[in-house]
Each structure stands twice: as structure tokens, then as C-alpha cells.
ZAFIDREN-99872 format. One line per 4 residues: for each residue x, y, z of N, C-alpha, C. Coordinates in nm, 2 decimals, always signed. Atoms other than C-alpha are relative to their C-alpha. Example, Ala and Ser with C-alpha at 12.3 -4.5 7.8 and 13.67 -1.06 7.14 Angstrom:
// ZAFIDREN-99872
+0.09,-0.12,+0.00,+1.23,-0.45,+0.78,+0.09,+0.12,+0.00 ~ -0.09,-0.11,+0.00,+1.37,-0.11,+0.71,-0.08,+0.11,+0.08
This chain:
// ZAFIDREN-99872
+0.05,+0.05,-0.13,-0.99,+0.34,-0.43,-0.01,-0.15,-0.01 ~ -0.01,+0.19,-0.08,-1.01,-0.05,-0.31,-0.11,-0.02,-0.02 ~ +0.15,+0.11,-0.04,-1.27,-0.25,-0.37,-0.03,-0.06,+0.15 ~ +0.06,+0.00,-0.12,-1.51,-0.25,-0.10,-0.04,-0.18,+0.04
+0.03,+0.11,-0.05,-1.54,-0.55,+0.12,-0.16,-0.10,-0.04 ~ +0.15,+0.12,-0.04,-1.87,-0.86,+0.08,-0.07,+0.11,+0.11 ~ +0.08,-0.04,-0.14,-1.95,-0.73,+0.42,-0.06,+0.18,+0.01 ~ +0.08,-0.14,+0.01,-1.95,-0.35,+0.40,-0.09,+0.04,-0.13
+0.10,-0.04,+0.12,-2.17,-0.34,+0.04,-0.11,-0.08,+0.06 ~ +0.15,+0.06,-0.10,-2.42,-0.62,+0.27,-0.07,+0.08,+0.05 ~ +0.03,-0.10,-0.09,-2.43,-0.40,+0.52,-0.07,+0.17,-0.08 ~ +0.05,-0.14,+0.13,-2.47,-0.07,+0.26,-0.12,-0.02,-0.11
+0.17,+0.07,+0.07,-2.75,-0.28,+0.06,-0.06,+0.02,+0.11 ~ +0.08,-0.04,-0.11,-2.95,-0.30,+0.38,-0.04,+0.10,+0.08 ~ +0.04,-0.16,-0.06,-2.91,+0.04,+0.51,-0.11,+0.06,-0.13 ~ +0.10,-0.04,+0.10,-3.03,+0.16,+0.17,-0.13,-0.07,-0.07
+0.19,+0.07,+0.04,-3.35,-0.12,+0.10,-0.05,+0.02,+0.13 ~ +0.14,-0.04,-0.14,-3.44,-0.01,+0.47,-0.08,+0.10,+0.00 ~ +0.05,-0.12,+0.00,-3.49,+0.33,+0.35,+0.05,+0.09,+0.12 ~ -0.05,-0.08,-0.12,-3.24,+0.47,+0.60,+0.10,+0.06,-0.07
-0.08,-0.12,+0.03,-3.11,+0.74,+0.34,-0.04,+0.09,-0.05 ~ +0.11,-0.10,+0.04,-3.24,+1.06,+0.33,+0.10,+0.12,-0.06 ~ -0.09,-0.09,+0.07,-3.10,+1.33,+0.09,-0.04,+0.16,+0.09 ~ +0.08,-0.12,-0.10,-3.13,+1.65,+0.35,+0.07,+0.12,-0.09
-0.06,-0.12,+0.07,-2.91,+1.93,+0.13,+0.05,+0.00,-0.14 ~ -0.09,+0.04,+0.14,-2.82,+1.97,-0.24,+0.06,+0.19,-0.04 ~ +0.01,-0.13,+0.06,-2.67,+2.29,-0.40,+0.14,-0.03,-0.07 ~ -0.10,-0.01,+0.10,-2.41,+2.38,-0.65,+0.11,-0.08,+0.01
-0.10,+0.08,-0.01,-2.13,+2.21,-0.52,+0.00,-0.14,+0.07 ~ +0.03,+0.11,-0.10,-2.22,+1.96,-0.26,-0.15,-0.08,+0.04 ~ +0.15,+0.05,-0.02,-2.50,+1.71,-0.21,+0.02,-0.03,+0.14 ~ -0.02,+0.00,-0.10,-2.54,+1.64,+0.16,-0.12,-0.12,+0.08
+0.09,+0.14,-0.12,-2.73,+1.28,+0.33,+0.03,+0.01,+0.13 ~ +0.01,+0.01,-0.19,-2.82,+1.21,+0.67,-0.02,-0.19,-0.04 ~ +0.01,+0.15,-0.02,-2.79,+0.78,+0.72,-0.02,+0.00,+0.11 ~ +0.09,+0.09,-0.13,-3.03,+0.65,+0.98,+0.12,-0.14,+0.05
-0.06,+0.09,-0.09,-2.89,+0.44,+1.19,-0.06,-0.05,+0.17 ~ +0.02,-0.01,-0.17,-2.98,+0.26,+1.56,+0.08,+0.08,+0.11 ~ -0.07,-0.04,-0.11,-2.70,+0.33,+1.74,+0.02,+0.22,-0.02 ~ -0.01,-0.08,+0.03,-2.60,+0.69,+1.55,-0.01,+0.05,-0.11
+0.00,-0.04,+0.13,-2.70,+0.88,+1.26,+0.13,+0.08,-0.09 ~ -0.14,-0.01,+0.07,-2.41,+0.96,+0.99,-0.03,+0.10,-0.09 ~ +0.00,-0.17,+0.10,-2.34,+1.28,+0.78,+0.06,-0.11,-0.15 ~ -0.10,+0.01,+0.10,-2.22,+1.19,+0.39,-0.06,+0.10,-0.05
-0.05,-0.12,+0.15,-2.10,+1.45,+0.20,+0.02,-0.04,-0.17 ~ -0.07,+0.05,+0.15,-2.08,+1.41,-0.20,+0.06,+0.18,-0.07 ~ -0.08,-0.12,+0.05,-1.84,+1.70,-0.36,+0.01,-0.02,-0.14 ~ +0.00,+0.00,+0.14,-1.96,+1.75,-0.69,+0.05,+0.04,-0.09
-0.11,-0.03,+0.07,-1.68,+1.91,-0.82,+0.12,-0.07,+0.02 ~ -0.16,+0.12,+0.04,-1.37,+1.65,-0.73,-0.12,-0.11,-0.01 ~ +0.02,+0.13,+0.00,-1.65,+1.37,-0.72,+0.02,-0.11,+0.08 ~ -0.08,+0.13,-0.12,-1.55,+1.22,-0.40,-0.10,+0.01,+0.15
+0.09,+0.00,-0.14,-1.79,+1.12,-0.09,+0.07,-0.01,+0.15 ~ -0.05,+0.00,-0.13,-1.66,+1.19,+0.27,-0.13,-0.02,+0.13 ~ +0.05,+0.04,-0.09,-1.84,+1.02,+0.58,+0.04,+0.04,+0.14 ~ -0.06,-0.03,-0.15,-1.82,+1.10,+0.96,+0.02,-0.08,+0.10
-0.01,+0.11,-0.07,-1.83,+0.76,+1.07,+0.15,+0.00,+0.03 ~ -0.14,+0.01,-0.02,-1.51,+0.61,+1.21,+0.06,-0.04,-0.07 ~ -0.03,+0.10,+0.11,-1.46,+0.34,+0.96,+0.10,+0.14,-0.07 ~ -0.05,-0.08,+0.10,-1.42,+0.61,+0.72,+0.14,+0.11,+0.06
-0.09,-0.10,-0.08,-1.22,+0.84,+0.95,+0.19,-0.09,+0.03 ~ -0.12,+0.08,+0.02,-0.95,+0.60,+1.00,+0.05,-0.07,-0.08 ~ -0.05,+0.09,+0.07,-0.94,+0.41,+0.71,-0.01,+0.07,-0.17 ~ +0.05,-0.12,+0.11,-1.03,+0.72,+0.45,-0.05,-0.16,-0.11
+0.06,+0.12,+0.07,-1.22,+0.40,+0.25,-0.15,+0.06,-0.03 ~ +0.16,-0.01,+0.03,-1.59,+0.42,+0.10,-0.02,-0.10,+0.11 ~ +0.04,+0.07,-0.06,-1.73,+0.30,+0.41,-0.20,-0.09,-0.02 ~ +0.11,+0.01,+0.01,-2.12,+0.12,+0.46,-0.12,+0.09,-0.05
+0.06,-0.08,+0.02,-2.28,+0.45,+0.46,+0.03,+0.08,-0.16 ~ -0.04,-0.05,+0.09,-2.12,+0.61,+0.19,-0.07,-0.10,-0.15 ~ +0.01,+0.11,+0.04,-2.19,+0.26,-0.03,-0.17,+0.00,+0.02 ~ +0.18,-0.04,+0.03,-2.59,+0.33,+0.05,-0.03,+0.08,-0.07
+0.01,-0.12,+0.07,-2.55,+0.68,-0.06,+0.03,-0.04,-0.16 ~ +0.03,+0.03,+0.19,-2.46,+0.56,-0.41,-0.11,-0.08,-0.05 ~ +0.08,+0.06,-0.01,-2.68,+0.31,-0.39,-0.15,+0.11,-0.03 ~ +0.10,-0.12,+0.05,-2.96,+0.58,-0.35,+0.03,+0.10,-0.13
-0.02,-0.08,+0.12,-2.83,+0.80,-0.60,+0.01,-0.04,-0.17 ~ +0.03,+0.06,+0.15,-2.84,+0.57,-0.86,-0.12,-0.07,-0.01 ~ +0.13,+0.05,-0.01,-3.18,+0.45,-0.75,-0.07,+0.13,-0.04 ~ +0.10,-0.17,+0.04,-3.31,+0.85,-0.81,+0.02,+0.02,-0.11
-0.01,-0.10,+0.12,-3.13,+0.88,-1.14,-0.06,-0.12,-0.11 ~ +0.01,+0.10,+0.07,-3.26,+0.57,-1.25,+0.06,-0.12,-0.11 ~ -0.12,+0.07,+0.07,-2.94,+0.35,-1.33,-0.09,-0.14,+0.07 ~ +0.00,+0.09,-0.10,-3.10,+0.04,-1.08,-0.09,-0.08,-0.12
């Protein structure tokens, strides 16, 4: 995968020190966030068996890329497991 833009890891810092990621589902295969947002809140998926996070934003939809949200979600997950 591509290294992520300046702009979308800014933007992905800020969503995640706002505290706009909340872990709403976990179980054997799949962990499952909800990303706050003004305009619309965002689904990421993490698939714990290939290891690969899918978003429902558009960014990601068109450009299959780790978008902003996705880029929080790690962000939180390595702030829970205590890598930060």
C-alpha cells in the first residue's frame, strides 16, 4: 500500500486526539469502529484474518487507499495496545 498523504494522517491525527473513534464490535474475525464525524459518521472494518482495514467513506471507495478514518483507527489501536 502507498504511503499516506501529509494531509490525510493530519486530518487522521485529529479525528483520533478528538476522540471521534469509538470501537462499537469486536469478535473472532473482525473488529468493527464507528468514526464521528460533522458532516457523516463512517463504518471501518479491521479483518483480523488477512489484516486489512476497509472504510465506507468515498475516498476509500474510489481510491481503495487507507483513507483519514481508517489512519485514526490505527491510531486508536495502537493507543489501546499501548505502542503510543
Amino acid at each position: 500500500m502507498s504511503e499516506l498523504s501529509w494531509r490525510t494522517k493530519r486530518k487522521g491525527f485529529w479525528i483520533f486526539k478528538d476522540g471521534k473513534v469509538v470501537k462499537d464490535v469486536e469478535n473472532d474475525k473482525r473488529c468493527y469502529f464507528i468514526v464521528k464525524s460533522d458532516e457523516k459518521d463512517h463504518s471501518v472494518i479491521f479483518d483480523k484474518t488477512k489484516k486489512v482495514f476497509t472504510c465506507d467513506c468515498e475516498f476509500f471507495s474510489l481510491k481503495l487507499k487507507d483513507c483519514s478514518h481508517i489512519y485514526a483507527v490505527k491510531l486508536f489501536m495502537d493507543d489501546k495496545n499501548g505502542k503510543s
